[in-house]
Z-matrix of the N, CA and C atoms (Angstrom, degrees):
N
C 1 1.451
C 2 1.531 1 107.95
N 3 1.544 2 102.81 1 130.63
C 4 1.843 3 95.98 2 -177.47
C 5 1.397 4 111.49 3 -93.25
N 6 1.502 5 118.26 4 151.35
C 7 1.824 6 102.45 5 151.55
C 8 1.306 7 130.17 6 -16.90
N 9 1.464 8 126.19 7 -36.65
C 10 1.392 9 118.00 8 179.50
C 11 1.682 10 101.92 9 -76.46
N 12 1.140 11 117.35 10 -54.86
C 13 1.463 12 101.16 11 -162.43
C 14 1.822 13 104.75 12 -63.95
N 15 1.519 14 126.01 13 -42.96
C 16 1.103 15 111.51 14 169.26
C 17 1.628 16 124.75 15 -36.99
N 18 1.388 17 116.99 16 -41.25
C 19 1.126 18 114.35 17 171.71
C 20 1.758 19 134.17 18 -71.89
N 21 1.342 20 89.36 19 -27.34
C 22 1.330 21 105.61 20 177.81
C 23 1.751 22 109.77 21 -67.33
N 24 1.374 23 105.35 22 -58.39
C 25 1.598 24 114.49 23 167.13
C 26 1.591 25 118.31 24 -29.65
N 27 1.856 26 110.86 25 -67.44
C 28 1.276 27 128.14 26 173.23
C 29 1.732 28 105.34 27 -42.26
N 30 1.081 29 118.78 28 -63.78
C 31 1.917 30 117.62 29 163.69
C 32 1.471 31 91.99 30 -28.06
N 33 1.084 32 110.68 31 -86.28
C 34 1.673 33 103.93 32 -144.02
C 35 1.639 34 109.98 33 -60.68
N 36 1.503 35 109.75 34 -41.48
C 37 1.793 36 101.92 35 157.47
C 38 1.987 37 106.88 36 -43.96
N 39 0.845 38 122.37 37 -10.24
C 40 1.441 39 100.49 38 -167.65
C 41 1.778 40 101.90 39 -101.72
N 42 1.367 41 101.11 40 -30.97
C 43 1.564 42 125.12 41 178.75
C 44 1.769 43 103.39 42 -62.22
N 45 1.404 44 118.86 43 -57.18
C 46 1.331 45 133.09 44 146.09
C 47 1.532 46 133.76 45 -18.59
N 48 1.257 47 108.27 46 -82.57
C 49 1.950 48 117.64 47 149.50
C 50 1.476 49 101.11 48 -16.38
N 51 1.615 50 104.22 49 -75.27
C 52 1.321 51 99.37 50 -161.39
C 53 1.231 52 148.43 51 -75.40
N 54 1.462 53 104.67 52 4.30
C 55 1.647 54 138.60 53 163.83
C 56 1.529 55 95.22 54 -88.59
N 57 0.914 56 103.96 55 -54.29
C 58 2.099 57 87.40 56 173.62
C 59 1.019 58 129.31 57 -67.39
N 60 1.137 59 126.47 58 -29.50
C 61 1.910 60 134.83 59 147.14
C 62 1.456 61 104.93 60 -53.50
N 63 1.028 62 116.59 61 -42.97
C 64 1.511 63 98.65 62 -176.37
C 65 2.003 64 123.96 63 -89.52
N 66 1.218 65 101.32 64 -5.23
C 67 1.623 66 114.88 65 168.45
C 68 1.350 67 78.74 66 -93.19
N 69 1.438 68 161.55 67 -75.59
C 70 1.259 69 135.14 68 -118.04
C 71 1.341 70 93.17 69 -87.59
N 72 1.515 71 128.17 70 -15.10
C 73 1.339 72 116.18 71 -161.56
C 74 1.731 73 104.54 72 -85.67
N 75 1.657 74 113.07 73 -36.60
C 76 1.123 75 125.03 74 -168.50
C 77 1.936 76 94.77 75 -90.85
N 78 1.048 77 124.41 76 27.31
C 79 1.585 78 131.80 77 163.53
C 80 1.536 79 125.10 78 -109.82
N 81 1.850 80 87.10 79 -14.82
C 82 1.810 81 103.33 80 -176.65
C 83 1.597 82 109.25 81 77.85
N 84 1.422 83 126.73 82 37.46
C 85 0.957 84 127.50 83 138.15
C 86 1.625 85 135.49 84 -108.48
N 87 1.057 86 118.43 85 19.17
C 88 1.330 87 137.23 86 122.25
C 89 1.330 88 132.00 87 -118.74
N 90 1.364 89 128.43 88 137.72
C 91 1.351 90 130.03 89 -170.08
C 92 1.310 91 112.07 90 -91.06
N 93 1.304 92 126.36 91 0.41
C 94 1.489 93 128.14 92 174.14
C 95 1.746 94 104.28 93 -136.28
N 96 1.275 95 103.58 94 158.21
C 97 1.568 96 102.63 95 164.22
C 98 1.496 97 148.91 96 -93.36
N 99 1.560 98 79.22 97 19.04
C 100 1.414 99 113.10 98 -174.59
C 101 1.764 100 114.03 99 -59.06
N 102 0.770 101 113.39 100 -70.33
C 103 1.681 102 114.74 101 162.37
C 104 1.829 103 112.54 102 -19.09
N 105 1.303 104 118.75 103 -59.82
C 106 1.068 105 139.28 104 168.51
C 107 1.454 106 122.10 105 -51.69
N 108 1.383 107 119.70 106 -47.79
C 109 1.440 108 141.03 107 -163.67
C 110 1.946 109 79.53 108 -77.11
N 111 1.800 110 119.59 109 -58.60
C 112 1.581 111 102.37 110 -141.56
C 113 1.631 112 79.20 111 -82.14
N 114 1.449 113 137.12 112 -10.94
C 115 1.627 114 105.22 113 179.46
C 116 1.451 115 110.97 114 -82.32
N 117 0.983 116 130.70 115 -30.16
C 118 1.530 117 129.45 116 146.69
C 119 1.032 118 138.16 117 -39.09
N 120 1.263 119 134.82 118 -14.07
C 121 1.688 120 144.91 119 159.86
C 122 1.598 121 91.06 120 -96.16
N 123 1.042 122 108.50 121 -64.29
C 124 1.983 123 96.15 122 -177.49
C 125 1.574 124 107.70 123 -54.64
N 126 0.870 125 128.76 124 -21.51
C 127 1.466 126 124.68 125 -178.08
C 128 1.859 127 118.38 126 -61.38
N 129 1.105 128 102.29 127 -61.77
C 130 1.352 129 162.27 128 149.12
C 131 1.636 130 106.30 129 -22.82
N 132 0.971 131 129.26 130 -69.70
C 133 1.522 132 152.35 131 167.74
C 134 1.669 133 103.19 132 -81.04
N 135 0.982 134 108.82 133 -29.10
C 136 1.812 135 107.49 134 166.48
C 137 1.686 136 110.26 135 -53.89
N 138 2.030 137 103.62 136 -64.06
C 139 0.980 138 118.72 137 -152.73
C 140 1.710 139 105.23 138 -65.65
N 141 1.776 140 102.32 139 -26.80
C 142 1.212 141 103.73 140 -162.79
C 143 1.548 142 103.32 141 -89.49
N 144 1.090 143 149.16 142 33.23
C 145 1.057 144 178.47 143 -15.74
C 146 1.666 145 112.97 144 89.56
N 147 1.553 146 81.29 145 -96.14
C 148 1.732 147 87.40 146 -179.21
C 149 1.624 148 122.05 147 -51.75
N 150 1.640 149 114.36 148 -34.31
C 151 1.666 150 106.84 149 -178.40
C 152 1.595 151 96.73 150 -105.19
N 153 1.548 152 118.80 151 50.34
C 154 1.091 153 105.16 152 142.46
C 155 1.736 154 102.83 153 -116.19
N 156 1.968 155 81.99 154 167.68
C 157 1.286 156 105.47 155 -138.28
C 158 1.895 157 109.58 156 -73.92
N 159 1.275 158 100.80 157 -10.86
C 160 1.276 159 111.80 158 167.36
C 161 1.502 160 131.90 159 -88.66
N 162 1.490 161 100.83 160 -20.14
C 163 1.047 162 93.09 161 170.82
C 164 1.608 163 110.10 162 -100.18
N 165 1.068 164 117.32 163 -13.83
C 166 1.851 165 106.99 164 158.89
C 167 1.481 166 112.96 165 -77.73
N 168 1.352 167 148.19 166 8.15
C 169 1.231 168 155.00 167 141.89
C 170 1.656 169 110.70 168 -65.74
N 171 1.119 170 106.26 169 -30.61
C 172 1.852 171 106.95 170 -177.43
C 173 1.278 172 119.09 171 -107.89
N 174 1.972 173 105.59 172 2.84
C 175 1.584 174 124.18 173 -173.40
C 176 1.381 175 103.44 174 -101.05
N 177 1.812 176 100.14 175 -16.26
C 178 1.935 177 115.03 176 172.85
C 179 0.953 178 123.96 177 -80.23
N 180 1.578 179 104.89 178 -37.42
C 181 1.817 180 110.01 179 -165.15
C 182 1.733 181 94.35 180 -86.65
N 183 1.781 182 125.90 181 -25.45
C 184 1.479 183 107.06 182 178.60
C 185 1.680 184 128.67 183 -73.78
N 186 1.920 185 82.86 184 -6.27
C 187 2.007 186 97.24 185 -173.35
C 188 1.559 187 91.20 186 -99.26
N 189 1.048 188 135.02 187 -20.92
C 190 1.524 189 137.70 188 150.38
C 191 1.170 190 111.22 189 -31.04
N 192 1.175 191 99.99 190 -82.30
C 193 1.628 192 123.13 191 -160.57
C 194 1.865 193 110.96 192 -64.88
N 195 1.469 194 95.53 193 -42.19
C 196 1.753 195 97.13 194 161.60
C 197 1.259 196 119.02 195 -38.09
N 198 1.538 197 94.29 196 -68.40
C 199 1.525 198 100.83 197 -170.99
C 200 1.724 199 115.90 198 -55.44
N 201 1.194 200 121.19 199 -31.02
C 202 1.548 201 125.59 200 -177.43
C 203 1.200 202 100.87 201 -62.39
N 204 1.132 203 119.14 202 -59.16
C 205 1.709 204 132.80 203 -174.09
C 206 1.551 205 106.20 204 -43.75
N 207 1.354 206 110.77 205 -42.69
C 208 1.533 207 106.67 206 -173.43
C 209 1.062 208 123.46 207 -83.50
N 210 1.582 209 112.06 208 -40.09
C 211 1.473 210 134.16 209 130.95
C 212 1.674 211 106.96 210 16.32
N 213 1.755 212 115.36 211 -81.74
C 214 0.834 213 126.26 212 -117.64
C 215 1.523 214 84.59 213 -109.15
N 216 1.583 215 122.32 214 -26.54
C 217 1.443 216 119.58 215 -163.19
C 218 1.581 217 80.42 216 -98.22
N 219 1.140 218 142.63 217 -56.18
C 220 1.324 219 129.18 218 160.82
C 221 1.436 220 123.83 219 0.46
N 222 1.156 221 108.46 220 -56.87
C 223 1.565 222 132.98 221 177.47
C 224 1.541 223 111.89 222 -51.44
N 225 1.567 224 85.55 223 -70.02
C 226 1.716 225 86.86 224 171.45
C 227 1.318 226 123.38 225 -52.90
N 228 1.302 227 106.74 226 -40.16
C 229 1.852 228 118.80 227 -176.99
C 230 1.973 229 86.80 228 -51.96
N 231 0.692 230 107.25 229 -58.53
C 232 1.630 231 114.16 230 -144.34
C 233 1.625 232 117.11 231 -76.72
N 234 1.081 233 94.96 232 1.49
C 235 1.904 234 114.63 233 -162.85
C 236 1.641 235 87.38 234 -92.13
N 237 1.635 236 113.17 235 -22.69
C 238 1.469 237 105.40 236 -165.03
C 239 1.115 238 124.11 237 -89.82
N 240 1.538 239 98.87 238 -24.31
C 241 1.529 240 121.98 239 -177.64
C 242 1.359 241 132.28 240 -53.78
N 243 1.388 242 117.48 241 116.69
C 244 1.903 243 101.58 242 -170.74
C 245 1.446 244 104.82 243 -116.21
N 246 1.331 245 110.01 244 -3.12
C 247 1.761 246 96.49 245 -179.65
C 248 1.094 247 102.05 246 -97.56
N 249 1.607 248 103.94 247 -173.74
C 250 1.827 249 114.26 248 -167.34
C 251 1.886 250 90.79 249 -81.23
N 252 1.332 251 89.23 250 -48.89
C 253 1.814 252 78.28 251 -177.90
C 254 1.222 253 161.49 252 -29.00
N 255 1.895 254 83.30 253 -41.15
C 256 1.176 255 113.77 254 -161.65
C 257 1.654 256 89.08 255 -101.83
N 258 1.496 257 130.86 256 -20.40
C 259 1.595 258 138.58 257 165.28
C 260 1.106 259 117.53 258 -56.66
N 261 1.353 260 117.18 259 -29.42
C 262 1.194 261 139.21 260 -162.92
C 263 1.804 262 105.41 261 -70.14
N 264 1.543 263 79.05 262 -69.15
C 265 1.767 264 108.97 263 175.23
C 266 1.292 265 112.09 264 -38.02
N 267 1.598 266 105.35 265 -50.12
C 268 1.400 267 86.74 266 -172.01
C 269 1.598 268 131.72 267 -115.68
N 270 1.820 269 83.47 268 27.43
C 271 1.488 270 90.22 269 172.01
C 272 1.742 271 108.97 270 -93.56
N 273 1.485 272 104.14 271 -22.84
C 274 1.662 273 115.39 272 153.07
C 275 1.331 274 123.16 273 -11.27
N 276 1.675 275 88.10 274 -77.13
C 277 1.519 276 116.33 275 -166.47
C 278 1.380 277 107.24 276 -86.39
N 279 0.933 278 123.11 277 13.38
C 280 1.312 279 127.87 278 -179.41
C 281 1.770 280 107.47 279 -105.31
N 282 1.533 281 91.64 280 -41.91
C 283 1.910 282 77.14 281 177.15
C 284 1.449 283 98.59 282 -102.67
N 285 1.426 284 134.19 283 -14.80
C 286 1.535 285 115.53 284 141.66
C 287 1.823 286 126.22 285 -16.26
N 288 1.414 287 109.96 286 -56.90
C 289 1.410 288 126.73 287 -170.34
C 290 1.720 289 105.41 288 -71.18
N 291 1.484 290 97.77 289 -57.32
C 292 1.340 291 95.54 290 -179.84
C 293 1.514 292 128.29 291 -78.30
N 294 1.336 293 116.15 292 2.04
C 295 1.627 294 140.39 293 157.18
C 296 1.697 295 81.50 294 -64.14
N 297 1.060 296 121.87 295 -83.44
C 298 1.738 297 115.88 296 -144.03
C 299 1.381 298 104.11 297 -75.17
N 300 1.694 299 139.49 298 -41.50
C 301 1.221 300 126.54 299 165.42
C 302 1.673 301 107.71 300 -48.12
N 303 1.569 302 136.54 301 -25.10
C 304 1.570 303 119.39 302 -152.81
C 305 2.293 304 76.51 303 -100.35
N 306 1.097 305 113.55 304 -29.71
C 307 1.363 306 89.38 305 177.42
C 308 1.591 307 115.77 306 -79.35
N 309 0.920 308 116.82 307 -23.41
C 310 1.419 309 118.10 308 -162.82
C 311 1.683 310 87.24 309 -72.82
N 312 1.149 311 111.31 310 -52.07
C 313 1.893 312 118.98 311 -170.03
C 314 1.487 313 106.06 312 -47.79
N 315 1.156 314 93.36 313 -41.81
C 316 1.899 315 109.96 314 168.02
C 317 1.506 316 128.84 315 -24.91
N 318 1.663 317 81.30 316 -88.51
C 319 1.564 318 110.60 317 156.60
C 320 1.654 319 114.00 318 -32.72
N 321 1.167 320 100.41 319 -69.32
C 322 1.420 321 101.87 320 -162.38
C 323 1.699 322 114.28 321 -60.44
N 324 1.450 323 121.63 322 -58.52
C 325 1.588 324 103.91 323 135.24
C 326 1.455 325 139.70 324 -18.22
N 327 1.246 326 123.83 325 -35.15
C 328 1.543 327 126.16 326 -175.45
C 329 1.574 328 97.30 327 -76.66
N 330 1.636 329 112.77 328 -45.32
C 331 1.227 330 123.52 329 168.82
C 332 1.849 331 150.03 330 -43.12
N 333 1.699 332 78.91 331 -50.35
C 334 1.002 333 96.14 332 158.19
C 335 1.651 334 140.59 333 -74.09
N 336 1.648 335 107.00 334 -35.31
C 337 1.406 336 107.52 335 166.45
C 338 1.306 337 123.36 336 -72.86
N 339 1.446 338 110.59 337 4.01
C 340 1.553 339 102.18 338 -172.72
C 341 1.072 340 163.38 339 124.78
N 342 1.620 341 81.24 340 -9.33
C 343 1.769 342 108.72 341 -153.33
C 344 1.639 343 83.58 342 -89.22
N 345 1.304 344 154.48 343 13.36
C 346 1.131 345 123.91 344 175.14
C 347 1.507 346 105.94 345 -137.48
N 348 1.746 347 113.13 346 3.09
C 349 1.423 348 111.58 347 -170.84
C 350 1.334 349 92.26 348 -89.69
N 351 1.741 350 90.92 349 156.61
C 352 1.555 351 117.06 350 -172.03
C 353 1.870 352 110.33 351 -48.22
């Protein structure tokens, strides 16, 4: 799972909250709509956050940089390995890593040319 989808998830928990604040409010368990009103500005100011365009440029280079990192201790892990099993394992995790570094590189290209600035 990358930074983006964690973040993306956390949005929709927040999108969530605020449909449940707002049935609990219209059930009469809150007497104001206040609960409702502040997850809706945080919601809101969440989203505008996360789909801006800089900060999905710096949500690329950390799923980048993850993936290199693991990449690399991977390596070491794997240099040690003498059974089939354990070859197995970490030829897995090996195109696991390079699945998410070749999307993240993606992204961050998609980013960079443009396709999402204002």
């Amino acid at each position: 799972m990358t930074m983006l989808d964690i973040l993306f998830f956390s949005f929709v928990g927040c999108i969530c909250c605020c449909l449940l604040f707002a049935i609990l409010t219209m059930k009469g368990v809150f007497r104001t709509a206040i609960p409702c009103i502040v997850v809706i500005i945080v919601s809101i100011l969440y989203g505008v956050i996360l789909f801006n365009n800089d900060t999905l440029i710096r949500i690329a280079e950390y799923d980048m940089a993850y993936a290199e990192k693991s990449l690399k201790q991977l390596e070491v892990y794997c240099s040690h390995q003498v059974s089939k099993a354990g070859t197995l394992k970490c030829n897995n995790l090996e195109t696991k890593y390079k699945k998410l570094r070749w999307e993240a590189k993606d992204r961050y290209d998609w980013y960079i040319m443009g396709k999402f600035k204002d």
